[in-house]
ZAFIKOL-296700 format. One record per residue (C-alpha): residue in one letter; x, y, z. Coordinates in Angstrom, 1 decimal, padded with zeros to 4 digits. Example, Ala and Ser with C-alpha at 12.3 -4.5 7.8 and 13.67 -1.06 7.14 Angstrom:
! ZAFIKOL-296700
<site aa="a" x="012.3" y="-004.5" z="007.8"/>
<site aa="s" x="013.7" y="-001.1" z="007.1"/>
END
This chain:
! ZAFIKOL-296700
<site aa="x" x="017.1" y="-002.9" z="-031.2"/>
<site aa="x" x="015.5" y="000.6" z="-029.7"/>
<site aa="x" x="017.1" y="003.4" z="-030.9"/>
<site aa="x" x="017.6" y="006.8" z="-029.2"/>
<site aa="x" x="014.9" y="009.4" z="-029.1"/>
<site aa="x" x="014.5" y="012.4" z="-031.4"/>
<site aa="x" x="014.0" y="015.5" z="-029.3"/>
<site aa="x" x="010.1" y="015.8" z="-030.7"/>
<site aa="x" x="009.3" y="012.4" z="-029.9"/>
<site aa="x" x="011.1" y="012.6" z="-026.5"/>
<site aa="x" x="009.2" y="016.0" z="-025.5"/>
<site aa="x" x="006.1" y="014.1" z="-026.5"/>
<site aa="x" x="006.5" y="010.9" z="-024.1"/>
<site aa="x" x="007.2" y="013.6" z="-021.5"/>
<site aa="x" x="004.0" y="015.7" z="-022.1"/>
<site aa="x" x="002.1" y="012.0" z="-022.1"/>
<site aa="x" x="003.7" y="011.6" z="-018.7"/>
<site aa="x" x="002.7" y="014.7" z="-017.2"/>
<site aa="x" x="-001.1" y="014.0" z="-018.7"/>
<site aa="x" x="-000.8" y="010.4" z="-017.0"/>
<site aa="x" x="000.0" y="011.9" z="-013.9"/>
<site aa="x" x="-002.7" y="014.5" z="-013.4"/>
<site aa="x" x="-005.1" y="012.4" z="-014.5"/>
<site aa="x" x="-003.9" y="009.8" z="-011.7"/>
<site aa="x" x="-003.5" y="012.7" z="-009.2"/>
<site aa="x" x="-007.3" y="013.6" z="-009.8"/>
<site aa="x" x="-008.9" y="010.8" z="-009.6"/>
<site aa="x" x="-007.2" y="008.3" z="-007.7"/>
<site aa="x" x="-004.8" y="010.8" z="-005.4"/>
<site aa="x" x="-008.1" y="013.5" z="-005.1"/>
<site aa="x" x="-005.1" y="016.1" z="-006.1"/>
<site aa="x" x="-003.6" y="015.8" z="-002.8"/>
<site aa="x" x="000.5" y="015.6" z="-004.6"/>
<site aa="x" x="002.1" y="018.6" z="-005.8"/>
<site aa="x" x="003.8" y="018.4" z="-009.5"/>
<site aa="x" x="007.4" y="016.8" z="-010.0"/>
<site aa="x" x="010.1" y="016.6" z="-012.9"/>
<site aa="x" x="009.6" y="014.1" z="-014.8"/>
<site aa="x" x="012.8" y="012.7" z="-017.1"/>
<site aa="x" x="014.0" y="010.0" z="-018.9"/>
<site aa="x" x="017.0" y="008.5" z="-017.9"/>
<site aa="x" x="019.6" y="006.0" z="-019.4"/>
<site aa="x" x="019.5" y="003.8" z="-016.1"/>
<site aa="x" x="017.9" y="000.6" z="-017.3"/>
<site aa="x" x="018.2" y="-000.7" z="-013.1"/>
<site aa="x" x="014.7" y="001.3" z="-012.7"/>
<site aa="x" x="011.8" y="000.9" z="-014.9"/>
<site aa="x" x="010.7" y="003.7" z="-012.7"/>
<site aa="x" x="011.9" y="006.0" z="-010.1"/>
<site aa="x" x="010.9" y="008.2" z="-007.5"/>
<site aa="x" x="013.6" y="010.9" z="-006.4"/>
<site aa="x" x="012.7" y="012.1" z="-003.4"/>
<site aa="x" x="015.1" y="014.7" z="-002.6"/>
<site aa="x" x="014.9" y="016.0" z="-006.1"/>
<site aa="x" x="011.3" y="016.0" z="-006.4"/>
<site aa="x" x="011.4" y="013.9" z="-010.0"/>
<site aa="x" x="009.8" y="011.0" z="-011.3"/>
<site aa="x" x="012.3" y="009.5" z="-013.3"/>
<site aa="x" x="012.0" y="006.5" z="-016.1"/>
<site aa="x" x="013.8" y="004.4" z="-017.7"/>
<site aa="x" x="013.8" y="005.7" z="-021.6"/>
<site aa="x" x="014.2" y="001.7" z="-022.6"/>
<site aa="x" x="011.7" y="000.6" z="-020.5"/>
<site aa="x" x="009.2" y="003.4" z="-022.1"/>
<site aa="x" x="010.2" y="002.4" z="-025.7"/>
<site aa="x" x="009.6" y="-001.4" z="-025.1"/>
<site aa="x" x="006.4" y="-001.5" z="-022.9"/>
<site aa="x" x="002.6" y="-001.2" z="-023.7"/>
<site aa="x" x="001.7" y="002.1" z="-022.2"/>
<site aa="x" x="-001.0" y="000.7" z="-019.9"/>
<site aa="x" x="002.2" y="-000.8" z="-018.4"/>
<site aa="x" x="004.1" y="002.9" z="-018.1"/>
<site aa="x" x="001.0" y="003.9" z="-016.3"/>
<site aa="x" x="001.1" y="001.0" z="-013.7"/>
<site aa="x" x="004.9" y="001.6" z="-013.0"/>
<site aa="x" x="003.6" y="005.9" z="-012.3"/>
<site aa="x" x="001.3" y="005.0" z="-010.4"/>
<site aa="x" x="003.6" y="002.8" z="-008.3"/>
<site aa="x" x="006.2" y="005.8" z="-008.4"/>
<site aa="x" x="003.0" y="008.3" z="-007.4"/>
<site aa="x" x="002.5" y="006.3" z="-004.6"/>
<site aa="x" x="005.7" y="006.5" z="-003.1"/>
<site aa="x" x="005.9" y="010.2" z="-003.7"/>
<site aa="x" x="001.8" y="010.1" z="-001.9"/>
<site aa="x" x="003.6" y="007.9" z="001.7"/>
<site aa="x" x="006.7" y="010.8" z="001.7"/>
<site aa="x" x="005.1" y="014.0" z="001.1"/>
<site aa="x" x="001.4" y="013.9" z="002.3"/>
<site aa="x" x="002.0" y="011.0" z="004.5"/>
<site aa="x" x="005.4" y="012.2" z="005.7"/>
<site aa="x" x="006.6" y="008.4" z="005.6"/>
<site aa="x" x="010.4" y="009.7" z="005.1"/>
<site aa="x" x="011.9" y="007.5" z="007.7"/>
<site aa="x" x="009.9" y="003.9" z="006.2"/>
<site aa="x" x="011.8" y="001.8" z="003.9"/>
<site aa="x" x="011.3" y="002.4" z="000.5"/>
<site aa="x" x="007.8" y="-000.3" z="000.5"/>
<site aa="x" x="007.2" y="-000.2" z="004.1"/>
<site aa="x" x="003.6" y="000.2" z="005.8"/>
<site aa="x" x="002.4" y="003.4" z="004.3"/>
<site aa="x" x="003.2" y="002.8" z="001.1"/>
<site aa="x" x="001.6" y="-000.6" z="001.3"/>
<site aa="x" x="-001.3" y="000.6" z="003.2"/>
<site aa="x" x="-001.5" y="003.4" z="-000.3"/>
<site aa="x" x="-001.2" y="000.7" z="-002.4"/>
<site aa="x" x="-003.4" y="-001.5" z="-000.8"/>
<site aa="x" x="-006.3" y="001.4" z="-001.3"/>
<site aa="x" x="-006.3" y="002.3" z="-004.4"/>
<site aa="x" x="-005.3" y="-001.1" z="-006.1"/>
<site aa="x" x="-001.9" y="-000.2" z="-007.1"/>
<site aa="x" x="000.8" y="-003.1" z="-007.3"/>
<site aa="x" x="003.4" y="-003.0" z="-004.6"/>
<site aa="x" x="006.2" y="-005.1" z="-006.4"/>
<site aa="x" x="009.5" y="-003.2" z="-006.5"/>
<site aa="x" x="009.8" y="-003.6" z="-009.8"/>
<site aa="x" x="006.3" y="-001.9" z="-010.7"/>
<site aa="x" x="004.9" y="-003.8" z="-013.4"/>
<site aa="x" x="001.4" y="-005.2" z="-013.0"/>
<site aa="x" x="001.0" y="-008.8" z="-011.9"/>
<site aa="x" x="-001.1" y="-010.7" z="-014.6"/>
<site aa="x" x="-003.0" y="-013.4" z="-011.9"/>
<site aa="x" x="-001.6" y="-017.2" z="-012.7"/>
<site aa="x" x="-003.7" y="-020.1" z="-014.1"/>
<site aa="x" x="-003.5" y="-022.5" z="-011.7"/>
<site aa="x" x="-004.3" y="-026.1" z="-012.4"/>
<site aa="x" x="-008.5" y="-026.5" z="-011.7"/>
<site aa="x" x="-008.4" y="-023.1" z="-014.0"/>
<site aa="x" x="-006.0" y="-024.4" z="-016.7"/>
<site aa="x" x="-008.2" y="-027.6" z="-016.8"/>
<site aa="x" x="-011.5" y="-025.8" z="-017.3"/>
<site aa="x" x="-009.5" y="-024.0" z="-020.0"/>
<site aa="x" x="-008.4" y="-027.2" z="-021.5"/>
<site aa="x" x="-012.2" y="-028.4" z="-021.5"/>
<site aa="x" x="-012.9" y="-025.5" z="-023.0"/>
<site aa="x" x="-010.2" y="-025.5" z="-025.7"/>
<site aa="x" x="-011.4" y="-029.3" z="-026.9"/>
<site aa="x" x="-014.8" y="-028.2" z="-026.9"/>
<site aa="x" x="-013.6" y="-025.3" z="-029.3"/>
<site aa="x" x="-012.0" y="-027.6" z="-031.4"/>
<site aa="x" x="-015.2" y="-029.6" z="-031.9"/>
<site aa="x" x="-016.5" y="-026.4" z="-033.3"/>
<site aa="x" x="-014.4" y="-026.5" z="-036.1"/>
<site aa="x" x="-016.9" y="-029.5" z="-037.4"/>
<site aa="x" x="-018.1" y="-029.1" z="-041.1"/>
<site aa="x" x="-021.7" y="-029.9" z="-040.0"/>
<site aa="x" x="-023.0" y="-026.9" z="-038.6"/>
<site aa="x" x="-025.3" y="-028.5" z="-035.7"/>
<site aa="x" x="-022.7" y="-030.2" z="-034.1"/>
<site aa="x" x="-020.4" y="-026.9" z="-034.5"/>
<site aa="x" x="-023.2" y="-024.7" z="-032.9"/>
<site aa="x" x="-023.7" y="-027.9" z="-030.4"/>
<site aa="x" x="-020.1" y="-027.3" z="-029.4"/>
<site aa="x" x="-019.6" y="-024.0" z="-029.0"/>
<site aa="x" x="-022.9" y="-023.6" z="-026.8"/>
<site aa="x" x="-021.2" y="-026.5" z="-024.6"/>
<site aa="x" x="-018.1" y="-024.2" z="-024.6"/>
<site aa="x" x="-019.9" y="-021.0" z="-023.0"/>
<site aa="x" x="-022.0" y="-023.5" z="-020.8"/>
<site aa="x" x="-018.9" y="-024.6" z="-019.7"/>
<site aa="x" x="-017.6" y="-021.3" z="-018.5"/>
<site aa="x" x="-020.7" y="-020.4" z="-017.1"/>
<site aa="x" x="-021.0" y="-022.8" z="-014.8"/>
<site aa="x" x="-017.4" y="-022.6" z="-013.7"/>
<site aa="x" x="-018.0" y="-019.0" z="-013.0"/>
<site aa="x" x="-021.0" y="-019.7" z="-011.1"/>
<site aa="x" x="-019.8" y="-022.7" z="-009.0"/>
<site aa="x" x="-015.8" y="-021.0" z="-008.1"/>
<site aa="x" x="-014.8" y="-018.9" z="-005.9"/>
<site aa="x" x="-013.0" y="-015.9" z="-007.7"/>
<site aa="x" x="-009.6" y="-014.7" z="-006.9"/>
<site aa="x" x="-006.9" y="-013.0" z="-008.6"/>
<site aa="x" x="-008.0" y="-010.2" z="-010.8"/>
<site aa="x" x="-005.8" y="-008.7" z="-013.2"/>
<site aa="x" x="-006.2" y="-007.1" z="-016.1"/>
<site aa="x" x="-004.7" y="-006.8" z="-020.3"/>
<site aa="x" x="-005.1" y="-004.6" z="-022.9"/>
<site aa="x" x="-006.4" y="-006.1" z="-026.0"/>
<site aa="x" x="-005.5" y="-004.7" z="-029.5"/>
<site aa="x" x="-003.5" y="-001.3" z="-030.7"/>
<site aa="x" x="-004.7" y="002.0" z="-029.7"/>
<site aa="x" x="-006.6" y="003.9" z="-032.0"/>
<site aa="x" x="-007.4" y="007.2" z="-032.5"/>
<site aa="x" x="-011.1" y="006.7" z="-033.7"/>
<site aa="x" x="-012.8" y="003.3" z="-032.2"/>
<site aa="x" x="-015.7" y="002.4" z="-034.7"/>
<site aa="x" x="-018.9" y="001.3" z="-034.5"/>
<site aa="x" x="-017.8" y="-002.7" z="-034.5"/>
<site aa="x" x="-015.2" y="-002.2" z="-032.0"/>
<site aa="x" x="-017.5" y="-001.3" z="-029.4"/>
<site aa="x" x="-020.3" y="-004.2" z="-030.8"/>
<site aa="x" x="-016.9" y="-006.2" z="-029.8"/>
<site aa="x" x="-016.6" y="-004.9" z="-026.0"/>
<site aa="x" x="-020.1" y="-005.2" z="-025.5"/>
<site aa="x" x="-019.6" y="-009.0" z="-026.5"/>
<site aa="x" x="-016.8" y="-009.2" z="-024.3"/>
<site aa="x" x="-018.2" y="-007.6" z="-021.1"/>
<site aa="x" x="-021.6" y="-009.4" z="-021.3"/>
<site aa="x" x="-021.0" y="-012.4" z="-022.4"/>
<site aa="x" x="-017.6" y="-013.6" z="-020.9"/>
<site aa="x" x="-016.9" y="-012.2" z="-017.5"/>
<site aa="x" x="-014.8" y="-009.3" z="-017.8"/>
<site aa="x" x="-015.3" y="-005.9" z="-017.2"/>
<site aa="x" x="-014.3" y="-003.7" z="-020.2"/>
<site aa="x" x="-013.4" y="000.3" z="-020.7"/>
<site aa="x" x="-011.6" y="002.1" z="-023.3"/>
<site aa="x" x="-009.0" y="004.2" z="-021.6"/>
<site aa="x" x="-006.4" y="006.5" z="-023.2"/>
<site aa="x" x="-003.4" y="005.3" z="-024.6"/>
<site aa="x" x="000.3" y="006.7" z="-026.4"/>
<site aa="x" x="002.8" y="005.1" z="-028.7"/>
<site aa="x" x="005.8" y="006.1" z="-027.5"/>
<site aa="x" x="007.5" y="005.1" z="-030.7"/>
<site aa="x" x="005.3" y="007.5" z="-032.9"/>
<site aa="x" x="004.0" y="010.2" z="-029.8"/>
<site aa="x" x="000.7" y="009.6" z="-031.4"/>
<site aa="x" x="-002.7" y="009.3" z="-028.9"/>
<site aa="x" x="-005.4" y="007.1" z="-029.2"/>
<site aa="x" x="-007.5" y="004.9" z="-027.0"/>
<site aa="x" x="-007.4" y="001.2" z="-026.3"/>
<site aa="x" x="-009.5" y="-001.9" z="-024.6"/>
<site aa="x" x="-008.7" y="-003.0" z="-021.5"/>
<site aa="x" x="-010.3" y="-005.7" z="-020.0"/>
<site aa="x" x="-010.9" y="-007.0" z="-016.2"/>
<site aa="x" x="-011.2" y="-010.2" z="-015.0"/>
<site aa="x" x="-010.0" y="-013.5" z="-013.5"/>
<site aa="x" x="-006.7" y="-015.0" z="-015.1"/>
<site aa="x" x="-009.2" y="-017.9" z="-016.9"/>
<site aa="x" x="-011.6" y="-015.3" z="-018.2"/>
<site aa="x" x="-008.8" y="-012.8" z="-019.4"/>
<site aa="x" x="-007.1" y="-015.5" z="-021.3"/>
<site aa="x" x="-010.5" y="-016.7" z="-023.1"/>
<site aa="x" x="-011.8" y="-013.2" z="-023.8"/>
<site aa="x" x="-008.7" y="-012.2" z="-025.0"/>
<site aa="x" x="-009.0" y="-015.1" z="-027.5"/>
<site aa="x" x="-012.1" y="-013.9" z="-028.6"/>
<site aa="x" x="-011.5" y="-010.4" z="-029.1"/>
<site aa="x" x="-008.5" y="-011.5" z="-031.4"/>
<site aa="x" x="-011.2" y="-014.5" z="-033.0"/>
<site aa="x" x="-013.6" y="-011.4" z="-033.6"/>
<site aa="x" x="-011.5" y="-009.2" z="-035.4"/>
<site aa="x" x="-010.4" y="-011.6" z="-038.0"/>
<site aa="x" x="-013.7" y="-013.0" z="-038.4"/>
<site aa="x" x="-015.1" y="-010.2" z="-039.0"/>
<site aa="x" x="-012.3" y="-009.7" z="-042.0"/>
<site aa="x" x="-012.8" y="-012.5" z="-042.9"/>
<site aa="x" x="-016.6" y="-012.7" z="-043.7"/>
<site aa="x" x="-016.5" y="-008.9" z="-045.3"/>
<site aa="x" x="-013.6" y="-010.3" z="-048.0"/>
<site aa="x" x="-015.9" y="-013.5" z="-048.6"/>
<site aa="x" x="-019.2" y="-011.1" z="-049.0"/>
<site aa="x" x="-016.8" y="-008.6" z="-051.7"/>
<site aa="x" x="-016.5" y="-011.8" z="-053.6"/>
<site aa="x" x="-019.9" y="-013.2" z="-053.7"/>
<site aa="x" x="-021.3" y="-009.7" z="-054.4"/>
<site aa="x" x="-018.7" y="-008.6" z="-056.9"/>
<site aa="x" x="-017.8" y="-005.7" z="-054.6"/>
<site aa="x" x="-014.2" y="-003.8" z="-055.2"/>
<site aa="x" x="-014.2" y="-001.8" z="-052.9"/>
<site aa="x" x="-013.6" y="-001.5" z="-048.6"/>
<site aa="x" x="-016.6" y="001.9" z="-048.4"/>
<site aa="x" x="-019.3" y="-000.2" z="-046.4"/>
<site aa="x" x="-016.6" y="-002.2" z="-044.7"/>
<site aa="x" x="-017.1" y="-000.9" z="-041.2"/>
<site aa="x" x="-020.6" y="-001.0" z="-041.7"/>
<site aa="x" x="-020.4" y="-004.5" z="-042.3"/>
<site aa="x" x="-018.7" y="-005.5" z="-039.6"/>
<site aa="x" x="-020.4" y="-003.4" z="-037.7"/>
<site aa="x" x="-023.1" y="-005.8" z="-038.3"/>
<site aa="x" x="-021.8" y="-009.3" z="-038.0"/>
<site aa="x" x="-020.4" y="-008.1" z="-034.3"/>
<site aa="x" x="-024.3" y="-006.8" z="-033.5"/>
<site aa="x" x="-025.6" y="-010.3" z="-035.1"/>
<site aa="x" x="-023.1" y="-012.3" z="-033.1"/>
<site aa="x" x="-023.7" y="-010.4" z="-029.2"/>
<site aa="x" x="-027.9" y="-011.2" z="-030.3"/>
<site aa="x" x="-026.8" y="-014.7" z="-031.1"/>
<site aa="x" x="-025.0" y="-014.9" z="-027.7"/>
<site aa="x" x="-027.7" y="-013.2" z="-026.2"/>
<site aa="x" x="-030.4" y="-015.5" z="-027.3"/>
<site aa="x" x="-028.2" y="-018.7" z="-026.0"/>
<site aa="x" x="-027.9" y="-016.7" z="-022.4"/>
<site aa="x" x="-031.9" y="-016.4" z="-022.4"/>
<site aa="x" x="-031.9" y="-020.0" z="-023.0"/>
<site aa="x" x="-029.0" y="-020.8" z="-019.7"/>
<site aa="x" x="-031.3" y="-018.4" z="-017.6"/>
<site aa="x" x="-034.4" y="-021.3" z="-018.3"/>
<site aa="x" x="-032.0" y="-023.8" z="-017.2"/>
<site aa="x" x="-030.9" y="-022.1" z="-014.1"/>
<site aa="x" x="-027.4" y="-021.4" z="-015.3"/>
<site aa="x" x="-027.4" y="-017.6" z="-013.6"/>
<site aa="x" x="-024.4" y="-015.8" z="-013.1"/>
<site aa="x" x="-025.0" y="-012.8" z="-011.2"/>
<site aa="x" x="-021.7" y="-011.2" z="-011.3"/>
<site aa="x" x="-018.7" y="-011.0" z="-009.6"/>
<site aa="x" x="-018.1" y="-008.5" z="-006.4"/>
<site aa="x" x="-014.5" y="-008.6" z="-006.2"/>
<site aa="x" x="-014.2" y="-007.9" z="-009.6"/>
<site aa="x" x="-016.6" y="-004.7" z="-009.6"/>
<site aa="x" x="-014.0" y="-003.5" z="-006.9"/>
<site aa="x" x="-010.9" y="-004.7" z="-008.5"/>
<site aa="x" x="-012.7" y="-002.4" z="-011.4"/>
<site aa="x" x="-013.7" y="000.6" z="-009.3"/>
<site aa="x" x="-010.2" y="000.9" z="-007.6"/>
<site aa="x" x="-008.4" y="001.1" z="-010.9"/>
<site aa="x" x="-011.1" y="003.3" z="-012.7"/>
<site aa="x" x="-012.4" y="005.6" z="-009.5"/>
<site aa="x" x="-014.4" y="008.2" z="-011.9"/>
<site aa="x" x="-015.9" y="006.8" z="-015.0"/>
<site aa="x" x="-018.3" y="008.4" z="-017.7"/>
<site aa="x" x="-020.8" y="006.5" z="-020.3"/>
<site aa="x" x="-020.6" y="007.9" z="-023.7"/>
<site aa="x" x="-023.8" y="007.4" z="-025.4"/>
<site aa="x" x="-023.1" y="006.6" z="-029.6"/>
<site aa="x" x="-025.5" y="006.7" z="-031.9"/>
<site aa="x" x="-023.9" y="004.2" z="-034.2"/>
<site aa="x" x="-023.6" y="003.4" z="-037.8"/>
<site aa="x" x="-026.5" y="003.8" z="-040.1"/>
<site aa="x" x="-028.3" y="000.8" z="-041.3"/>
<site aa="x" x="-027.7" y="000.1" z="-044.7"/>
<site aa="x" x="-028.2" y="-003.5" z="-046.8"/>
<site aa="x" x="-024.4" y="-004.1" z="-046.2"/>
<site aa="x" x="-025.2" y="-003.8" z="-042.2"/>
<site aa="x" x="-027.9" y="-005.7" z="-042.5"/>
<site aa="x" x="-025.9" y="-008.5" z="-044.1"/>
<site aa="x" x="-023.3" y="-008.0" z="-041.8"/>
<site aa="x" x="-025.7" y="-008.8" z="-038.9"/>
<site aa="x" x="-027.2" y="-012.0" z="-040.8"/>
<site aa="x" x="-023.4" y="-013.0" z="-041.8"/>
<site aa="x" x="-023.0" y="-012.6" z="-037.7"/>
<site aa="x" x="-025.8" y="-014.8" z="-036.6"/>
<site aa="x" x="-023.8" y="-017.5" z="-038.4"/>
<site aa="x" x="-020.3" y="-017.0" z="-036.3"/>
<site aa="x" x="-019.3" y="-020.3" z="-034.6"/>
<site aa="x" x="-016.7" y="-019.9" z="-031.9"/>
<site aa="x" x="-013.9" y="-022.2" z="-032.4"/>
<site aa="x" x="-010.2" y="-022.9" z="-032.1"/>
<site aa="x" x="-007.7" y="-020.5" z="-033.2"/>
<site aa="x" x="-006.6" y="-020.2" z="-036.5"/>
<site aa="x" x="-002.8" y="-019.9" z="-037.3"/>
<site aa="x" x="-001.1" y="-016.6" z="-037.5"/>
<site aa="x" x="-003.0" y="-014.9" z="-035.3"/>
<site aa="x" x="-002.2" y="-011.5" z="-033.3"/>
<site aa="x" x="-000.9" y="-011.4" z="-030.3"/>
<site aa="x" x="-003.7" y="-010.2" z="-028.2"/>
<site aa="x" x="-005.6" y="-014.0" z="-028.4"/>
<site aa="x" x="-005.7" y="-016.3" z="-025.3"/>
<site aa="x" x="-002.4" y="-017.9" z="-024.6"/>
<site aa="x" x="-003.7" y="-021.7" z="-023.6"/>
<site aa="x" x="-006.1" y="-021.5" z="-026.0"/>
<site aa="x" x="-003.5" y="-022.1" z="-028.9"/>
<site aa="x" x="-003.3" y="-025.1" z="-030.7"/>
END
């Protein structure tokens, strides 16, 4: 059940807000709207609003509570772009989604449904069978003899790779994978890179708030065709415990009590597993498996992230325990999910 908010908290989600909305006015709107209100309102009909006469941008304070705030953000923008077709536009005597709106929308990727949540794209049925495929080849992964494991998987990407190369791609959405953080370490990013080079996404770390706590961080969202989201979202979430996993088993073989060269491990076995990958794409190029990209998915990108900046790390040092983390990474076998897992991992790729 969500409770009400405390006046700290509530004073926080509005700040949030406010910083959501001048980031959006800047680089998608090129500062061309004027500041509103912003409040939070009891009126659960509207995830979000846009008052015109009142100049306020009004949300639902359930609808804040409940929702990831990459979600929030998609509802403002759809709310910013009403307020862009009234009062730069002067679209006052459209319906609420008629042509300027639309035509807004339609420019700068934003999603015209009334209700303002993003559309995740559907799986349709050649999609959900190449998933399928996919899925069995996973589970032949799981063998105990580690050629046929490494067999499998290596069919699995194969698999995907040709499917990317040989459809036509269409319905780009995106997803937000794991909980914002305040500090991304050195294996997150390993993880991304795995993610955006290996299975077809597009990947940036954009900001993020808990409206629950009013705490910042940053978080991963992903870009992509509705078959690529679901299986790199199953990897990300097949990463992240793997990489637990294999620093708990190298604490016990080494006699090690405590976590201090934790990160640095898995730091390691997500470097070891991208040059695994890596190697195995060399290997597709001297086939002729090539996938040169995907256009609409560059724009789909662009439109939703109009002004980006690289951040150059300079990553973790190299000590044994990385080391050993990369060599335990080399040895990572992509296979069929696990029970209990979170719930960031692939939905048709469970059981």
């Amino acid at each position: 059940m969500i409770g009400s908010f405390n006046a700290e908290i509530e004073g926080a989600i509005l700040r949030a807000l406010l910083q959501g909305w001048r980031d959006l006015n800047y680089f998608h709107f090129k500062d061309a709207l004027v500041l509103p209100r912003f409040e939070l309102s009891d009126n659960d009909q509207h995830l979000g609003e846009w008052r015109r006469l009142h100049r306020t941008i009004a949300f639902s304070r359930a609808f804040v509570r409940s929702q990831p705030w990459g979600v929030v953000l998609e509802v403002l923008k759809h709310e910013m772009a009403h307020q862009y077709a009234h009062e730069v536009l002067g679209a006052v005597d459209e319906t609420a989604h008629g042509p300027a709106f639309r035509a807004v929308c339609a420019r700068l990727g934003i999603d015209t449904s009334a209700s303002g949540l993003p559309t995740e794209g559907a799986v349709d049925a050649e999609q959900e069978k190449a998933l399928r495929r996919v899925t069995r080849l996973l589970a032949l992964a799981e063998s105990p003899n580690a050629n046929e494991a490494q067999a499998a998987m290596n069919a699995a990407r194969k698999l995907m790779l040709r499917y990317n190369i040989d459809t036509l791609p269409t319905g780009h959405s995106f997803r937000h994978l794991g909980e914002p953080t305040g500090r991304t370490q050195e294996s997150d990013r390993w993880l991304a890179t795995v993610l955006g080079q290996h299975f077809f996404v597009s990947v940036i770390w954009v900001p993020s708030f808990d409206a629950n706590t009013g705490k910042t961080g940053r978080v991963l969202e992903i870009s992509g065709t509705a078959p690529n989201l679901e299986l790199a979202a199953y990897v990300h979430t097949f990463l992240k415990e793997t990489g637990e996993r294999l620093w708990r088993a190298h604490k016990r073989e080494h006699g090690i009590r405590a976590d201090k060269e934790r990160q640095r491990f898995i730091a390691g076995a997500m470097r070891g597993f991208h040059e695994k990958l890596t190697e195995g794409a060399r290997e597709s190029r001297e086939e002729g498996l090539v996938w040169v990209g995907d256009p609409k998915l560059a724009e789909y990108h662009a439109k939703r992230h109009p002004s980006v900046r690289s951040v150059k790390y300079g990553g973790a040092a190299r000590t044994e325990a990385w080391e050993q983390g990369r060599a335990a990474g080399r040895e990572i076998v992509l296979h069929k999910p696990v029970s209990g897992q979170t719930g960031g991992s692939g939905r048709l790729l469970k059981g």
